[in-house]
KEMITOR-604636 format. One record per residue: x, y, z of N, C-alpha, C, O, CB in turn. Coordinates in steps of 0.2 Angstrom, whole numbers, padded with zeros to 4 digits, always signed. Glycine has a CB too. Layout:
// residues N
XYZXYZXYZXYZXYZ;...
//
This chain:
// residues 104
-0263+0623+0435-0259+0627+0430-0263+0631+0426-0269+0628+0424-0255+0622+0426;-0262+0637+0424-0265+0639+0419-0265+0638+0413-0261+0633+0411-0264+0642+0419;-0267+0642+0406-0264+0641+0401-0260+0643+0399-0257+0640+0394-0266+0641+0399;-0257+0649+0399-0252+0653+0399-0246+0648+0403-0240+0649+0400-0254+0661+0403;-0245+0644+0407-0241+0641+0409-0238+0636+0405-0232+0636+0404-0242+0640+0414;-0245+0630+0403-0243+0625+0398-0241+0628+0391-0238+0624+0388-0249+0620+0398;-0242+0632+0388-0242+0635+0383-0234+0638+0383-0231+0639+0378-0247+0640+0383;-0232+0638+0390-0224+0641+0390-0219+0636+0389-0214+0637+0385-0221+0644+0397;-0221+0631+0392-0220+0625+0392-0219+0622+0386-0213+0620+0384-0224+0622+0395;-0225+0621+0382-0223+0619+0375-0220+0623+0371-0216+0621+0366-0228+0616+0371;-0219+0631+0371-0212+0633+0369-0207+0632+0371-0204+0633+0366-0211+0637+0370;-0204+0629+0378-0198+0628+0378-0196+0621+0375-0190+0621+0373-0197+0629+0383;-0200+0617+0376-0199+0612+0373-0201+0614+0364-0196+0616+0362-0203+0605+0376;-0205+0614+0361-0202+0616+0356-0195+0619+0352-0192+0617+0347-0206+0619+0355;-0194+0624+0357-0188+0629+0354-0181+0623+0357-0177+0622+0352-0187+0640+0360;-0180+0618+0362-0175+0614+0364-0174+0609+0359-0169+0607+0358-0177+0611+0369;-0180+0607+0355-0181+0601+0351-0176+0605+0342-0172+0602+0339-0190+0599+0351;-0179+0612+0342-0175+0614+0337-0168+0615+0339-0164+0612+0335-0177+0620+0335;-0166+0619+0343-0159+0618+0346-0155+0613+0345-0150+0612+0341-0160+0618+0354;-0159+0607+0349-0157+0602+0350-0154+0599+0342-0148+0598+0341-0161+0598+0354;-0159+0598+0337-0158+0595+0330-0153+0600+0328-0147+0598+0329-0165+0594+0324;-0153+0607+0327-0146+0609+0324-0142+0609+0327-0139+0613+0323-0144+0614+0322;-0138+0607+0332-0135+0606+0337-0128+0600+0333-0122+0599+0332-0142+0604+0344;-0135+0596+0333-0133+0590+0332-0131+0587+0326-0127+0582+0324-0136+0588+0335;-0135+0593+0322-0131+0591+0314-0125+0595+0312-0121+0595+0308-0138+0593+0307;-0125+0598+0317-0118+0602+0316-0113+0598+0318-0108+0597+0315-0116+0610+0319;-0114+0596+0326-0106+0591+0328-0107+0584+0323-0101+0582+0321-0107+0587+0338;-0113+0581+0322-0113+0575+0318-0111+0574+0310-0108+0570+0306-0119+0572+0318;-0114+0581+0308-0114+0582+0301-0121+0577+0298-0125+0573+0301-0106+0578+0297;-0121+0581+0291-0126+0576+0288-0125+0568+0284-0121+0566+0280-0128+0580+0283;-0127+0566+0285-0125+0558+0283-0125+0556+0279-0122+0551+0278-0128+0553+0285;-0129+0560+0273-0131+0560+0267-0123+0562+0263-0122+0560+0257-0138+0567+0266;-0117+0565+0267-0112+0567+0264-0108+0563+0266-0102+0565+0266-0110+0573+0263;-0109+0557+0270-0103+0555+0272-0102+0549+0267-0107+0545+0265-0104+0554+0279;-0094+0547+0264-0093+0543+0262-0089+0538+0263-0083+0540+0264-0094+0544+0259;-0092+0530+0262-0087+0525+0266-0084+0521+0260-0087+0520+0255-0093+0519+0271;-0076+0518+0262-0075+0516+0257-0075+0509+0258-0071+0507+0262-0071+0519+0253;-0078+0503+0254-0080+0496+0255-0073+0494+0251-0071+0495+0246-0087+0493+0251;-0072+0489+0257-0067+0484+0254-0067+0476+0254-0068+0472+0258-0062+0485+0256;-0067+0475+0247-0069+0467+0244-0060+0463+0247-0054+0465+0248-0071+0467+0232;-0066+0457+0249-0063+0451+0249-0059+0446+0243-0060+0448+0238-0066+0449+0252;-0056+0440+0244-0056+0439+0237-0059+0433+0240-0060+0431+0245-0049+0439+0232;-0060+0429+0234-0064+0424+0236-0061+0416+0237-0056+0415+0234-0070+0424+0230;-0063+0411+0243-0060+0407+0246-0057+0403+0240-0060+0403+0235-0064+0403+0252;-0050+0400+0242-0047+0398+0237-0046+0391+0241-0044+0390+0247-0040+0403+0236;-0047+0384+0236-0047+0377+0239-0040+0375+0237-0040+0369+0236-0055+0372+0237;-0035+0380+0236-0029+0378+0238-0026+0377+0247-0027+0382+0251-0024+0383+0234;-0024+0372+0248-0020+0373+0258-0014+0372+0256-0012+0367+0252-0022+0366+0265;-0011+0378+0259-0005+0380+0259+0000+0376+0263-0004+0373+0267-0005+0387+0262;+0004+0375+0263+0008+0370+0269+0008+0377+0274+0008+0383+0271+0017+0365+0266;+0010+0376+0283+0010+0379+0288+0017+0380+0288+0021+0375+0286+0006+0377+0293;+0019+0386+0291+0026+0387+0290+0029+0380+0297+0027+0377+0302+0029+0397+0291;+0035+0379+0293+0037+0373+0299+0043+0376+0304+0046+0373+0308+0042+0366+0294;+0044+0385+0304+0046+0383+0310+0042+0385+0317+0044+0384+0323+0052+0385+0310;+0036+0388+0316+0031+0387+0320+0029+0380+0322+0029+0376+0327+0027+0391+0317;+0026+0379+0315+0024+0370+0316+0029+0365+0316+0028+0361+0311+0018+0368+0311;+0032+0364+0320+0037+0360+0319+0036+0353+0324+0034+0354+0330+0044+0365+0321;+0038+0346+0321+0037+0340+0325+0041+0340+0332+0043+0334+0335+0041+0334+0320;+0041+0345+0335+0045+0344+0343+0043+0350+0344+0044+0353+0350+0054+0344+0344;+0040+0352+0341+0034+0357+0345+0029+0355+0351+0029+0349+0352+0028+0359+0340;+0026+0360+0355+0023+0358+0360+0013+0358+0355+0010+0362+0351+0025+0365+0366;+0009+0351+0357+0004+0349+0355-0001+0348+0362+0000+0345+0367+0006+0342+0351;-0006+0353+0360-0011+0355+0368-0016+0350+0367-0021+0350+0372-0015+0364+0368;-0016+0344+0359-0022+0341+0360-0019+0335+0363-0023+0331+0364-0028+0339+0354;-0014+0334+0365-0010+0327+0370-0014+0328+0377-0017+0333+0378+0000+0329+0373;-0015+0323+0380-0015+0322+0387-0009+0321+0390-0005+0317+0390-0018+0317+0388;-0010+0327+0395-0002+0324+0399-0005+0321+0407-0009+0321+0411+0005+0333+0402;+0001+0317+0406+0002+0312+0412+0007+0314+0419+0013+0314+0418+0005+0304+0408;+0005+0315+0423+0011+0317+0426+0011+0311+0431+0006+0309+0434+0010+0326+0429;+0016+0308+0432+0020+0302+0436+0019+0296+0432+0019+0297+0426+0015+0301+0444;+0020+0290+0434+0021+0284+0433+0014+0281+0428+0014+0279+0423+0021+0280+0441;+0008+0284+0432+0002+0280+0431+0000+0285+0424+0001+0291+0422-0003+0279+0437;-0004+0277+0421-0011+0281+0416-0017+0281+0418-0019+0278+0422-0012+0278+0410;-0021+0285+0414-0029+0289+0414-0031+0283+0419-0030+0278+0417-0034+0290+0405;-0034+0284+0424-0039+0281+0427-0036+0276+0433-0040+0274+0437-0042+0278+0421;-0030+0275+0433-0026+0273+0439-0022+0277+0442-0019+0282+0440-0021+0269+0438;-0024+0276+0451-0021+0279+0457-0011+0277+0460-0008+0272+0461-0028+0276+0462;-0009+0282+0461-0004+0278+0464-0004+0276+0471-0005+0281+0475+0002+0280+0462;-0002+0269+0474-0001+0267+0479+0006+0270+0482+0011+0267+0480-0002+0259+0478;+0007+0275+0487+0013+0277+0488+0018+0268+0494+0024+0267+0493+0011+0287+0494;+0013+0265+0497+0015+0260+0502+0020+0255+0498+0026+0253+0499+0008+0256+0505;+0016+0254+0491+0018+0250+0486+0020+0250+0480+0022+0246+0476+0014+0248+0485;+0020+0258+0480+0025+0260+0475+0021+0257+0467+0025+0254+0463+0034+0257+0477;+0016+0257+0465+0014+0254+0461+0008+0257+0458+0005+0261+0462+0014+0248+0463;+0004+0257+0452-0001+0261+0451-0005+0255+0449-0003+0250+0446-0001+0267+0446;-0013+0258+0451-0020+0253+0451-0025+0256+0450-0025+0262+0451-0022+0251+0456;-0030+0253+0447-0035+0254+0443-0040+0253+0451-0043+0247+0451-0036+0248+0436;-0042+0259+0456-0047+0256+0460-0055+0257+0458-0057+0262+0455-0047+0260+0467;-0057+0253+0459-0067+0252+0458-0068+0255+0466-0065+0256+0471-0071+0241+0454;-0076+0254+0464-0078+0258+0470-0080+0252+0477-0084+0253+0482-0085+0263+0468;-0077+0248+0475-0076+0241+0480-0070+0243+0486-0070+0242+0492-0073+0232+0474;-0064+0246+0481-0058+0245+0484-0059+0252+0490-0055+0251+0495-0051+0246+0478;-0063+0258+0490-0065+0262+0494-0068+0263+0500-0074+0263+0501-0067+0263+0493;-0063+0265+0506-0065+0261+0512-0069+0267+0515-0070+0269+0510-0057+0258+0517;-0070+0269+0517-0074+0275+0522-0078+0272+0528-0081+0267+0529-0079+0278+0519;-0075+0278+0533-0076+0275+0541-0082+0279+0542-0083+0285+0542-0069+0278+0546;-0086+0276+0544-0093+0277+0545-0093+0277+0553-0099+0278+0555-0099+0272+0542;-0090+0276+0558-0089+0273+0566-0090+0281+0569-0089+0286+0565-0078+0269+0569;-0092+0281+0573-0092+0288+0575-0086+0291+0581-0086+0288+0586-0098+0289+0578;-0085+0293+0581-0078+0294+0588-0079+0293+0593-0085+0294+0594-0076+0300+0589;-0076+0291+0599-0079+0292+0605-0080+0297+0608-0076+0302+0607-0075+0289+0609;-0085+0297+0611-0086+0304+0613-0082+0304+0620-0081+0299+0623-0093+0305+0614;-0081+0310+0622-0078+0311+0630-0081+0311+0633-0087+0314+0632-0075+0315+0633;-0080+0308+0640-0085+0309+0643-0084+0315+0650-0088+0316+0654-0086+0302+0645;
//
């Protein structure tokens, strides 16, 4: 490259960089004039309100319940043969380890 070439070069980038900043202070504006207006909070109040009751009402629906669905509770299986629910440990666990016959 010559010099005359790099020399063009940083004119154009020079003249893009001015471009560019007025450019952009005209779509953005100056910031120096812009003004915001703050709005205060009031400060926490260690009154508790009662919650309206018919939102919070005693026959409302409550998501920290566990629901149970059937007969049994947390941790028992139901026996369909016996119609009864049981607490199985890992004694009561049968698994067939036999391998199939194979064909012959």
């Amino acid at each position: 490259m010559k010099s005359t070439d790099i020399a063009l070069i940083v004119l154009i980038a020079v003249i893009s960089v001015i471009v560019s900043y007025f450019a952009f202070n005209a779509i953005l504006g100056d910031p120096s004039e812009k003004v915001e207006q703050i709005t205060y909070i009031k400060g926490i109040d260690t009154n508790i309100e009662q919650p309206d009751l018919e939102t919070f009402n005693v026959y409302g629906y409550n998501p920290t319940v566990d629901v149970h669905i059937g007969r049994c509770e947390v941790g028992q299986v139901y026996i369909a043969e016996t119609k009864e629910c049981r607490t199985i440990s890992a004694d009561d666990i049968k698994v067939d380890v036999t391998k199939p016959d194979e064909e012959e």
